[in-house]
TITIMI-699403 format. One record per residue: x, y, z of N, C-alpha, C in turn; residue in three letters. Coordinates in pm, whole numbers, plus 32768, in hexadecimal, padded with zeros to 4 digits. Layout:
N
XYZXYZXYZALA ...
//
This chain:
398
4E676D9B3BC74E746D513C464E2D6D9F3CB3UNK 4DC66D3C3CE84D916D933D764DC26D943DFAUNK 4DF76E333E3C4E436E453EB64DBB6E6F3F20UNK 4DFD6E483F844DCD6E963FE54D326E5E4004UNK 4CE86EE840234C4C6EB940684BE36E493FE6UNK 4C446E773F5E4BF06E503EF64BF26D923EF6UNK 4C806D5F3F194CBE6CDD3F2D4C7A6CA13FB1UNK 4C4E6D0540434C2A6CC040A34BB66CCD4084UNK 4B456D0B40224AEC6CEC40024A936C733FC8UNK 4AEC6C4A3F5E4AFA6BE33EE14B106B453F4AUNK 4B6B6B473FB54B7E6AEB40304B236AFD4067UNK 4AB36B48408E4A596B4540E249CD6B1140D6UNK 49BD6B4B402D49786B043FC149576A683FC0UNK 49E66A4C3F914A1469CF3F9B49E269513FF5UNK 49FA6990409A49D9694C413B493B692C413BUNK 490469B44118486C6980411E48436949408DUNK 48746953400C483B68E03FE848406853400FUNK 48C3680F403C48D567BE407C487E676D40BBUNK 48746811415947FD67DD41D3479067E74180UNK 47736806412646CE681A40C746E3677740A2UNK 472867304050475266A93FF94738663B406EUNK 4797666840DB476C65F14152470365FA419EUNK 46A7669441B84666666C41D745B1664041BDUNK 45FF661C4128457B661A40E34570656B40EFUNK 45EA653E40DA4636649640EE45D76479416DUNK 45F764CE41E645E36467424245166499423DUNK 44EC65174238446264F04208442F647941DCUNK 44876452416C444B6410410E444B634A415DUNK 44A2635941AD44D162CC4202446D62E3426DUNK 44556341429643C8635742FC4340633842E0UNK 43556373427D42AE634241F242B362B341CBUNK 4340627C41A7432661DF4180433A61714209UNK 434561B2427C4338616242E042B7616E433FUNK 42AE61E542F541F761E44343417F619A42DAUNK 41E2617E4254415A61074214418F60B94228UNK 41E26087425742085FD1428A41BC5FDA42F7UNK 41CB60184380418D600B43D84140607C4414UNK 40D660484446406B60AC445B406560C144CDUNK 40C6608D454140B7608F45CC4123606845F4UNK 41546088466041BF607246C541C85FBF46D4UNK 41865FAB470241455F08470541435EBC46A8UNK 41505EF0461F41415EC245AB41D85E9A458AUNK 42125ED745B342BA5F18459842E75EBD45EFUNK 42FC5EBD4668431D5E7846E643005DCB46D6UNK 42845DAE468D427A5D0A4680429C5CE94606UNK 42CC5D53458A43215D36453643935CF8457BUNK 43D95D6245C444445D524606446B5CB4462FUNK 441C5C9F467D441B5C3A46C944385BAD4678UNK 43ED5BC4460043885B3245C144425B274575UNK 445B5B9C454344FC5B7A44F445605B41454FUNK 458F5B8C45D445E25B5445F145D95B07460CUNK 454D5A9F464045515A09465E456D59E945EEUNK 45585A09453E455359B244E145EC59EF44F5UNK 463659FB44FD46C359FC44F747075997455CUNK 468F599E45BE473C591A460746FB589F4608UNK 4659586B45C5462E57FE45BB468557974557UNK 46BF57D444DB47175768449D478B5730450CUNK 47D9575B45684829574B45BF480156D145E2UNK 475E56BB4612475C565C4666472655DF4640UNK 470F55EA45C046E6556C457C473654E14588UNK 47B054E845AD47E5546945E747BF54424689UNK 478754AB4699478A5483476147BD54D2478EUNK 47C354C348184814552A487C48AC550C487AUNK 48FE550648174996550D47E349ED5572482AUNK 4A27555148744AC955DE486D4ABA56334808UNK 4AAE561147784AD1565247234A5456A346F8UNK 49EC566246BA4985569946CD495D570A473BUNK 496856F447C54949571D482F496B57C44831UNK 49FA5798480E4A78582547F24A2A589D47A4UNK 49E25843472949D958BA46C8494158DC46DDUNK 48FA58BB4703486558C2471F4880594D47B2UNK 48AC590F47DA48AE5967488048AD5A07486BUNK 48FD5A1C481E48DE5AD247D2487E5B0D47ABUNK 482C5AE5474D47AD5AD7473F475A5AB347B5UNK 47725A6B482846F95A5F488E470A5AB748F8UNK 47965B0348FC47B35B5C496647945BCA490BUNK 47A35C1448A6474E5C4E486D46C65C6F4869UNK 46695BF1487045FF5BE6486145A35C234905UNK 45E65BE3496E45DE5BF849EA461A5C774A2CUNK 46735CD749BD46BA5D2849F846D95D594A7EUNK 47275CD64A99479F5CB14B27480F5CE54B1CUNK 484F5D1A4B7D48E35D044B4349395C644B3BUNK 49165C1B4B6B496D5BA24B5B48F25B2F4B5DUNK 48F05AC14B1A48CD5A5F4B15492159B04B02UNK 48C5596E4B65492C58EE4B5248AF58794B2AUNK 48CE57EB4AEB48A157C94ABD490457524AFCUNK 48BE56B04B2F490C56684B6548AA55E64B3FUNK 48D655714B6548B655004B5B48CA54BB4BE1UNK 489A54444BE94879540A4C64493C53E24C9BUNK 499153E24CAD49FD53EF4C9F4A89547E4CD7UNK 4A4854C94C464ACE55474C664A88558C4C2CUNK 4AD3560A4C254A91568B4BCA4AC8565A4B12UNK 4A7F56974AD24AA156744A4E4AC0573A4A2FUNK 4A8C577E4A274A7E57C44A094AA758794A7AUNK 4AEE59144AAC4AB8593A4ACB4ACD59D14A6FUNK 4A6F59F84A4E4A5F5A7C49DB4A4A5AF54A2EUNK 4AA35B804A024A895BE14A654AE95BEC4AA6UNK 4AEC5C3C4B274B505C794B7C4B525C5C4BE9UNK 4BB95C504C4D4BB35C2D4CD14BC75B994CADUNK 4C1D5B614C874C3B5ADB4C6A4C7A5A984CD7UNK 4CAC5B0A4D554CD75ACB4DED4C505A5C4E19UNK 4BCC5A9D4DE14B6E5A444E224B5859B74E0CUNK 4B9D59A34D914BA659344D3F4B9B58C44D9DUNK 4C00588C4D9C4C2D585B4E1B4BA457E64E76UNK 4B5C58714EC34B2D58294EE34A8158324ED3UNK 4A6F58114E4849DA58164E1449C457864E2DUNK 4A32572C4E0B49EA56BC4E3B49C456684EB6UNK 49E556864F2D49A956994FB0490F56FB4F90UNK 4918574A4F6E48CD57C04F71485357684F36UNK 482F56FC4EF047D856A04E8147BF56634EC8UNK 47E4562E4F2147DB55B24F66475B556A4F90UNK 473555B54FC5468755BF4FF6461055A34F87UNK 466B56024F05460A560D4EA7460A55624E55UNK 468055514E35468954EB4DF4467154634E63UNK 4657546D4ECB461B54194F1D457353E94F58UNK 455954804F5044B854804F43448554B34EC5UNK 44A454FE4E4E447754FC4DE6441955A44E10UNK 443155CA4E69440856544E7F442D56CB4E91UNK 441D57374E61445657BB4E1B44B457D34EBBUNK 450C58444E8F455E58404F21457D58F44F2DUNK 455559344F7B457159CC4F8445EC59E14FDBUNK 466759FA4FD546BA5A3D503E46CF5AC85056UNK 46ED5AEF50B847405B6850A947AC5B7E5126UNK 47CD5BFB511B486C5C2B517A48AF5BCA517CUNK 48E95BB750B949585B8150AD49CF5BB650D9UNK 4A3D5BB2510E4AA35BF9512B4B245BF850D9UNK 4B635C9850894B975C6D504B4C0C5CE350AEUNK 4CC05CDB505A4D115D3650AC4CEA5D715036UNK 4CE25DA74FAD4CDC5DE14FA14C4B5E564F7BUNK 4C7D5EE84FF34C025F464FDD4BA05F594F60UNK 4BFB5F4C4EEA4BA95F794E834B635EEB4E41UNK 4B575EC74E8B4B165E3E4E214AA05E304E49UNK 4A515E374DA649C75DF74DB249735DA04DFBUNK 49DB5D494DFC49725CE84E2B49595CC34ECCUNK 48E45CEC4EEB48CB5CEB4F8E483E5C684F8BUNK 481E5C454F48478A5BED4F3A478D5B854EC0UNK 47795AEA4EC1475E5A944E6746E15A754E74UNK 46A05A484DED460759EC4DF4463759744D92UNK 463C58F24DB7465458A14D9B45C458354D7BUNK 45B158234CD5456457E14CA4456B575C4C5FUNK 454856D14C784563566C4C5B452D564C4BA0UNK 45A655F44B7B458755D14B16457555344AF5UNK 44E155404AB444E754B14AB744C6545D4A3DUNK 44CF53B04A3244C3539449BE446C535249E7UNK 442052E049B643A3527C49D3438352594A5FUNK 436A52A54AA5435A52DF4B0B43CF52F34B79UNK 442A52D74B3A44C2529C4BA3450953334BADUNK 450C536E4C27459F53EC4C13460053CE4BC8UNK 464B54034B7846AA54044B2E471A54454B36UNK 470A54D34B7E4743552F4B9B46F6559D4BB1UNK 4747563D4BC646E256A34C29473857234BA5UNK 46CC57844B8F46DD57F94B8C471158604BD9UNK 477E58A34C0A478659044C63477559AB4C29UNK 474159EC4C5747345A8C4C4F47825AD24C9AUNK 47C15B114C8348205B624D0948135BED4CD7UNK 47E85C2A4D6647CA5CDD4D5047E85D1C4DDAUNK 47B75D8B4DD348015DCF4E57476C5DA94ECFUNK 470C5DC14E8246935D7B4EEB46175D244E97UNK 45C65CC44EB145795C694E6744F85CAC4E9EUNK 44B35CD34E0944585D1B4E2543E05CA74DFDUNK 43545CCD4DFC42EC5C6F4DEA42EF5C2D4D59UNK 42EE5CA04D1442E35C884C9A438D5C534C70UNK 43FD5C5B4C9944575BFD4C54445D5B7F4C90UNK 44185B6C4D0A43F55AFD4D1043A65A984CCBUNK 43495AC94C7542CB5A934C2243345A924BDFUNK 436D5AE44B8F43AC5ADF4B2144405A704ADCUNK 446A5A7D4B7444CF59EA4B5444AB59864B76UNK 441359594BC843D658E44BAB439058D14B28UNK 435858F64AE5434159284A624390590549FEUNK 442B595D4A024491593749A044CC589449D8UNK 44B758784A5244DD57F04A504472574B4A32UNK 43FF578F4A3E43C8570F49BC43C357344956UNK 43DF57B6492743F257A74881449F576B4859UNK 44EC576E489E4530574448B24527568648A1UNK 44FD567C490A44C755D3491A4475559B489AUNK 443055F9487A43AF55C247FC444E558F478BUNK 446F55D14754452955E04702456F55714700UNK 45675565479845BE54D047E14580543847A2UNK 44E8547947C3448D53EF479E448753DE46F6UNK 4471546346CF446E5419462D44DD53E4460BUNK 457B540B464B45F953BE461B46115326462BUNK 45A15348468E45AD528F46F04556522A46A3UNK 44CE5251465144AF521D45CE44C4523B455FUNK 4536526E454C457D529744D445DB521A44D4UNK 460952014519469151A345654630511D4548UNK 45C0510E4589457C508A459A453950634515UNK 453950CC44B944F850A64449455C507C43E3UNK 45E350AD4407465A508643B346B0500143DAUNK 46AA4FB0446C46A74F56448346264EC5445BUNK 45D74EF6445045504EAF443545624E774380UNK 45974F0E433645AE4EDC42BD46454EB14284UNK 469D4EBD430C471B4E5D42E146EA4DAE4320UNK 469C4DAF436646704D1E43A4462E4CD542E4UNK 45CD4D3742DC457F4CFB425E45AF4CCC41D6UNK 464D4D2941F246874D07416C46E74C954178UNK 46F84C7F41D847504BE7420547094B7D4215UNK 468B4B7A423146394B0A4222460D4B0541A9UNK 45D54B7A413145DC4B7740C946784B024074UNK 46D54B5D407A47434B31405147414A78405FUNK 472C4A5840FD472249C8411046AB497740E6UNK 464B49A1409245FF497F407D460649633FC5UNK 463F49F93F8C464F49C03ED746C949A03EB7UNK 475749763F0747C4496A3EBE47CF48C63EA8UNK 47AC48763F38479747F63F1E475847AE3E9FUNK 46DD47F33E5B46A947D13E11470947C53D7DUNK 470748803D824729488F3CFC47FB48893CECUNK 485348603D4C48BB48513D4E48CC47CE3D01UNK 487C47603D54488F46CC3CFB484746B63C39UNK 47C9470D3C7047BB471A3BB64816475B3B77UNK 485847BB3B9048D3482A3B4F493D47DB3B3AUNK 495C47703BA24A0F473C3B7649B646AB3B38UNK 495A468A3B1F492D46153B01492B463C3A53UNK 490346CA3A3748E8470939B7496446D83986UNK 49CD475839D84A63475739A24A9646E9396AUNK 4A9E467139C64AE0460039D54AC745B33922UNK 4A3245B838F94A29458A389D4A6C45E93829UNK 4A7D464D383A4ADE467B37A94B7C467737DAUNK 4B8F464038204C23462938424C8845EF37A7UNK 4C41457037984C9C451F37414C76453336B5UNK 4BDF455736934BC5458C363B4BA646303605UNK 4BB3466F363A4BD146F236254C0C476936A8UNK 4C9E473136B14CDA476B37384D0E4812374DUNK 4CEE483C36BB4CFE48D036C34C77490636F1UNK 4C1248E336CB4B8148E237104B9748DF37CDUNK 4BC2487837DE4B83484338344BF0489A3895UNK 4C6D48B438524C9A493938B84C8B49E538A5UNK 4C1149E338354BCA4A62381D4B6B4A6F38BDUNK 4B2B49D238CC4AAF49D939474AFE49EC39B4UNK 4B7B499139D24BD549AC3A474BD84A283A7AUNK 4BDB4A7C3A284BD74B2C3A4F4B964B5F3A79UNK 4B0A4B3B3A154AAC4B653A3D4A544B453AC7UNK 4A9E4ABA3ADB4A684A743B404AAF4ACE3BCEUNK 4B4B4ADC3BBB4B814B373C184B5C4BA33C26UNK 4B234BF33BD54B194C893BDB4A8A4C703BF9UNK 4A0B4C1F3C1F49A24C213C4649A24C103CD4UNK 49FE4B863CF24A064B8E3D9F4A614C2B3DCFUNK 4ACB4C2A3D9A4AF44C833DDF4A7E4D2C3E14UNK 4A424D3A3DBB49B24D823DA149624D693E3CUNK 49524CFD3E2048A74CA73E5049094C8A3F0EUNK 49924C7A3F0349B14CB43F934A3F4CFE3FDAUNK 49FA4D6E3F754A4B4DFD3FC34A524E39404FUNK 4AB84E75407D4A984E8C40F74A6D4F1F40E9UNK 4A1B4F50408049E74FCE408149844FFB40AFUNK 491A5057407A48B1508140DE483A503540C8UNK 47C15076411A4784504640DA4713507E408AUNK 474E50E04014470150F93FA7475F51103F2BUNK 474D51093EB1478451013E20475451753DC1UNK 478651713D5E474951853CE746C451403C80UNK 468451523C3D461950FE3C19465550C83BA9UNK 46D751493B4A472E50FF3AE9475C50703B44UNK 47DD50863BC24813502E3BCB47BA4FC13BF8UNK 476B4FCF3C2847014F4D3C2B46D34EF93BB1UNK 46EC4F3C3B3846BD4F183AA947214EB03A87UNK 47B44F0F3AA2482A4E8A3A6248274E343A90UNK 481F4E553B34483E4DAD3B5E47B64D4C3B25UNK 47254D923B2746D84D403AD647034D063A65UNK 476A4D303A1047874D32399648074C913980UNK 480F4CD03A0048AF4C393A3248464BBC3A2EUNK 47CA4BE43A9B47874B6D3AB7475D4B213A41UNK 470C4B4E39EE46B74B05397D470D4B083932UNK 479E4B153936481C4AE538AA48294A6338E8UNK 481B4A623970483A49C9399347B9495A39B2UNK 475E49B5398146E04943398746B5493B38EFUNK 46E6498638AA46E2495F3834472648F837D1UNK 47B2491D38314826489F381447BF4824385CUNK 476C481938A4473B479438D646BE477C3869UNK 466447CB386945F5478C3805461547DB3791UNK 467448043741467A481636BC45FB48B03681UNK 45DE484F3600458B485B35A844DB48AF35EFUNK 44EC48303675444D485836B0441548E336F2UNK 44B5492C374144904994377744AE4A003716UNK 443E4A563728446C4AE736CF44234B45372CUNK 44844BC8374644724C3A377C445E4C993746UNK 441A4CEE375C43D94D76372543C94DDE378FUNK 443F4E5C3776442F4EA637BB44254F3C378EUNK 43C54F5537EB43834FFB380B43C250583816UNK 443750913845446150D1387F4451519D3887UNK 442651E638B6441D5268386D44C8529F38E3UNK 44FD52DB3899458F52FE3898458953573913UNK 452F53803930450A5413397F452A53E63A2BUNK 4515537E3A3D44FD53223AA9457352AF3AE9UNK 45C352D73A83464152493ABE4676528A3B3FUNK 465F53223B1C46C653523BAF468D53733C19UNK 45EF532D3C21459A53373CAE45CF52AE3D03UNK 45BA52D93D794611526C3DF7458F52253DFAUNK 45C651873E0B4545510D3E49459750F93EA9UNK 4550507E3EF1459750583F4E460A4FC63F06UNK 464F4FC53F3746AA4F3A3EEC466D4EBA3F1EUNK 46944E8B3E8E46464E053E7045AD4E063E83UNK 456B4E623E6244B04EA33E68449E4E4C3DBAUNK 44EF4E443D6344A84DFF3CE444C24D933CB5UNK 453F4D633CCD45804D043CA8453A4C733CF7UNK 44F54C923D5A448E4BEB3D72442C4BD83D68UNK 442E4C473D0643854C6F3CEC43A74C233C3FUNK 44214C133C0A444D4C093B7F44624B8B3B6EUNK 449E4B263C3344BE4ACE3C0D44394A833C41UNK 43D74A8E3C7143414A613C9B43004A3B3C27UNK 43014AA33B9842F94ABF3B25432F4A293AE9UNK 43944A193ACF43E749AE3AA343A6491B3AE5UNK 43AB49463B4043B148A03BB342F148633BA4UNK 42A748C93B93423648C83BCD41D248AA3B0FUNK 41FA49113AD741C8493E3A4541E648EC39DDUNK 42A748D039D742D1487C398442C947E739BBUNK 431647D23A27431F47413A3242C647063A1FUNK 424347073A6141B346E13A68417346E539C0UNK 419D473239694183470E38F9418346C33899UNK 4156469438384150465437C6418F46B2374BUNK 420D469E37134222471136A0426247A136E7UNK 42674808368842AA48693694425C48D336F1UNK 42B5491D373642654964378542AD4A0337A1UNK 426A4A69379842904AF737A742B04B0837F1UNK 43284B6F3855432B4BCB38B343334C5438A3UNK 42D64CB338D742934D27389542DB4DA2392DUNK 43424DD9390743554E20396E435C4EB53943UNK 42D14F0C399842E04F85396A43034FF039C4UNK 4319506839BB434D50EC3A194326515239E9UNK 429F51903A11426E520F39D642AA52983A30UNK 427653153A19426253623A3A420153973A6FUNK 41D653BF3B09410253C83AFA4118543F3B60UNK 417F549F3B0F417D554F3B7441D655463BDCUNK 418B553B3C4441C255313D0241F654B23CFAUNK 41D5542A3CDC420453AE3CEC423D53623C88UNK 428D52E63C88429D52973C2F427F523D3C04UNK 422851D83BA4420051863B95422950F53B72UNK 424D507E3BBA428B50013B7D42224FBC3BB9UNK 42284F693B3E42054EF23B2E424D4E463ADCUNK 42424E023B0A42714D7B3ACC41FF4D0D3ACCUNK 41F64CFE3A12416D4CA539F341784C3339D0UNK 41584BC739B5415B4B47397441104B073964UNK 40FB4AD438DA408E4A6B3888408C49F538C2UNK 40BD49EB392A40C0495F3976405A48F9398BUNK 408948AD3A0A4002488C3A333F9148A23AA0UNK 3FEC49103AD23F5F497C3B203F6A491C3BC2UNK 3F47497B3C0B3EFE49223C943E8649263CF5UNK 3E6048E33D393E0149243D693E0449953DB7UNK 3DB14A233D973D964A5B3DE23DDA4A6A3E91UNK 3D7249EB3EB83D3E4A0B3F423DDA49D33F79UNK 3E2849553F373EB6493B3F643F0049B33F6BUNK 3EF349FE3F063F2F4AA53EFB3F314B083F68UNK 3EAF4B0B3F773E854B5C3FE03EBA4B0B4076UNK 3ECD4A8340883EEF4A5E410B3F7B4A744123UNK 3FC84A6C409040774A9940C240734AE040F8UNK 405E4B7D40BA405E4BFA40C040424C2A4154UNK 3FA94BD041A53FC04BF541EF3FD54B8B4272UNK 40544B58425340804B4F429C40594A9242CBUNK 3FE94A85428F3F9A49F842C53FF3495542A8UNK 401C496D42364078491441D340D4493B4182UNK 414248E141D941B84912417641C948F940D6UNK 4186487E409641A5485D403C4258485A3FE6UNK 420D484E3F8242C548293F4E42D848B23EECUNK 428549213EED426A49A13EDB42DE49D93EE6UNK 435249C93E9443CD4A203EBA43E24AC43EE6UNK 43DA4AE23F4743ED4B733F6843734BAE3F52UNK 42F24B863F2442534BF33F14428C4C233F8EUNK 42684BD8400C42194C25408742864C5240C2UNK 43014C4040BA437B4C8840AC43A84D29408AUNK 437B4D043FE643614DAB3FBA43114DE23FF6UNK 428D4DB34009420C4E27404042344E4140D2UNK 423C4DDB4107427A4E05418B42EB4E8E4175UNK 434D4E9A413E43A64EEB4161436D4F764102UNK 434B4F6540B342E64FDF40604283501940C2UNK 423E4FDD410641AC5025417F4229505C41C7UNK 429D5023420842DE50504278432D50EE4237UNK 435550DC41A5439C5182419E434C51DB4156UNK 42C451A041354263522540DB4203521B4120UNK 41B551B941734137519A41AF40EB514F4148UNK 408F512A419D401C50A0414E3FEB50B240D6UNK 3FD7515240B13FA051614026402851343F98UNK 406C51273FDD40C950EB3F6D40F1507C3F5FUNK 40D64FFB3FCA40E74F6E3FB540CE4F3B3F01UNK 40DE4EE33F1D40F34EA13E7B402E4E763E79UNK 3FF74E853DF43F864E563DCE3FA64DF03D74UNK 3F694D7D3D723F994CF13D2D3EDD4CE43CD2UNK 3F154CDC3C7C3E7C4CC63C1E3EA34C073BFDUNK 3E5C4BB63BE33E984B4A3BCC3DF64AF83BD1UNK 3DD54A7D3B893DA34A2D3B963DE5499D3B24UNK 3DB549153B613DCE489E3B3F3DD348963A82UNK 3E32488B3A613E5B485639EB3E4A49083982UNK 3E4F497339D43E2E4A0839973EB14A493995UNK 3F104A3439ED3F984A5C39F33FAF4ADB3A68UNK 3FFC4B343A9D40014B5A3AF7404C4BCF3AE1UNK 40244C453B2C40454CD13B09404B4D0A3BC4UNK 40E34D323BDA40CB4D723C4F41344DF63C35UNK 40FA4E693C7A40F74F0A3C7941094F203CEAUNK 41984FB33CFD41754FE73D5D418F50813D21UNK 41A550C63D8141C4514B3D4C41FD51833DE5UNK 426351E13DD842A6521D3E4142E552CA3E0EUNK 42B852F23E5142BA53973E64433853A03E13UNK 4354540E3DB243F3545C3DA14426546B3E24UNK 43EE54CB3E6E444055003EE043DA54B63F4FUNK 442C54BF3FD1440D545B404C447A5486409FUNK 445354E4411844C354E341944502547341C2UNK 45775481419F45F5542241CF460853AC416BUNK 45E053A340F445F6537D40804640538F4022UNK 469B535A402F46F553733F9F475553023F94UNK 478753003EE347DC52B43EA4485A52773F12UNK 487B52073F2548E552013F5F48FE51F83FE2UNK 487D523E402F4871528F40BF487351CC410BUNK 
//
């Protein structure tokens, strides 16, 4: 056992290996932060570029209470204020930081701003208490399609040049946030409008052929004919949910699957389906009801118009980044140039849902993904689209 100088030795040993172990650690965090960044500046607009990407999800609904709340940390951060408030044309929504006596009255303090739409500098705020920050606001308007919406406030002990730039700055990036929520919002109204005029446009049709099907296996085959009853229920209930508006590409399949059990119960023998499917792909999001009037166009357009038996060819590839569907038929084809006038927009025709789908397909992937319709007179008709795996603000259910 070691006593004495030999023991405070062995402890002393000990200390600087230690300081040797840590300070080889923080070397080594010096060395890997000088190859991330090569400059002060480099470091500093890292800085910057994150904490905006931290309170930009916040504001994707708009300028919200709630939103407002959790974003504001991140922008008083970003601005390093001590207190920041964040308000709407109204009241304060928001105030983050210290000196919350000032609270109160930020919204007087806006007034001007949200009236003329122009940045607002104060100072020799008066507070009772000595130790508080805040002696100076710069108040920056936020706006949406060109309308004030509400104001940014900065609160510091004095408003210097540069935090002046700077919370006009953070308040149209701010505003830019506001605006994409506001066609985020308008693009999700646009495609609940499309699916209700959709809806009023194929149930009339295919409701009276469906109970017209049924009706005839009533007396002669009534276990049948309440096999379709089901199917017939479990398709409307489908076709008008009060859910979102995007699906599964599986659940888009069954209810296809409901449909042509009950158009098959109507023409028998004549329709036959053939499907594609690659497995990999059922659990990519479309938009709802994106295939199913593309299946029953197929039917209405391909079969009826025919002489004899007629195919419906529905496939779903895989093609990497995107997904591929299509729905084909040996039909009897149409013209072209009638094609091209639904689509855009010229003639409605009796075209169940084409310009429907493409319409709402350009609106959540853009134009390169509208539906392509190959088709000529008595050749039969093949229309394709394809839509990304992934897509901001896309998903199953959403």
């Amino acid at each position: 056992m070691l006593e004495g100088p030999a023991r405070s030795s062995v402890a002393l040993i000990a200390v600087l290996a230690a300081l040797l172990v840590l300070a080889a650690w923080l070397a080594l965090r010096v060395v890997r932060v000088r190859r991330t960044f090569s400059s002060p500046v480099e470091e500093a607009t890292y800085d910057a570029l994150h904490t905006a990407g931290l309170a930009a999800p916040h504001l994707k609904d708009g300028l919200t209470p709630e939103g407002s709340a959790k974003a504001a940390r991140h922008l008083r951060a970003l601005l390093g204020v001590p207190a920041l408030a964040i308000l709407d044309t109204q009241a304060l929504l928001v105030w983050e930081g210290t000196g919350e006596r000032h609270a109160a009255g930020a919204v007087d303090l806006v007034q001007q701003v949200l009236a003329t739409g122009d940045l607002e500098v104060v100072r020799g705020l008066v507070c009772v208490d000595e130790d508080c920050p805040i002696r100076s606001a710069v108040a920056a308007p936020i706006v949406s399609d060109e309308t004030v919406i509400g104001a940014l406030v900065a609160y510091a002990p004095d408003v210097s040049y540069g935090l002046t730039r700077a919370t006009r700055e953070v308040a149209s990036w701010v505003s830019t946030n506001v605006e994409l929520a506001e066609l985020s919002r308008q693009r999700t109204r646009t495609m609940e409008a499309e699916l209700l005029a959709l809806r009023a446009q194929i149930s009339p049709h295919f409701v009276y052929n469906s109970l017209a099907a049924i009706a005839s296996f009533v007396r002669t085959d009534p276990v049948r004919a309440r096999e379709l009853l089901l199917e017939f229920a479990d398709f409307t209930r489908y076709s008008f949910r009060s859910g979102g508006a995007f699906t599964t590409l599986e659940e888009e399949l069954v209810n296809i699957e409901r449909y042509l059990a009950l158009e098959q119960a109507r023409f028998g023998p004549r329709l036959k389906v053939d499907l594609d499917i690659a497995p990999e792909v059922l659990g990519n999001a479309v938009p709802y009801l994106s295939v199913q009037p593309l299946v029953e166009n197929a039917v209405r357009h391909g079969l009826e118009r025919k002489v004899g038996d007629g195919t419906i060819r529905i496939t779903a590839r895989d093609l990497g980044t995107v997904t591929q569907v299509s729905v084909e038929d040996d039909g009897a084809g149409s013209d072209p140039e009638r094609v091209r006038s639904v689509l855009s927009g010229e003639h409605d025709g009796d075209n169940v849902g084409l310009g429907n789908v493409d319409a709402r397909l350009r609106q959540v992937y853009g134009d390169a993904h509208g539906v392509v319709v190959e088709t000529a007179p008595g050749a039969g008709t093949r229309v394709t689209f394809t839509v990304p795996k992934w897509a901001p603000g896309v998903h199953a259910g959403q």
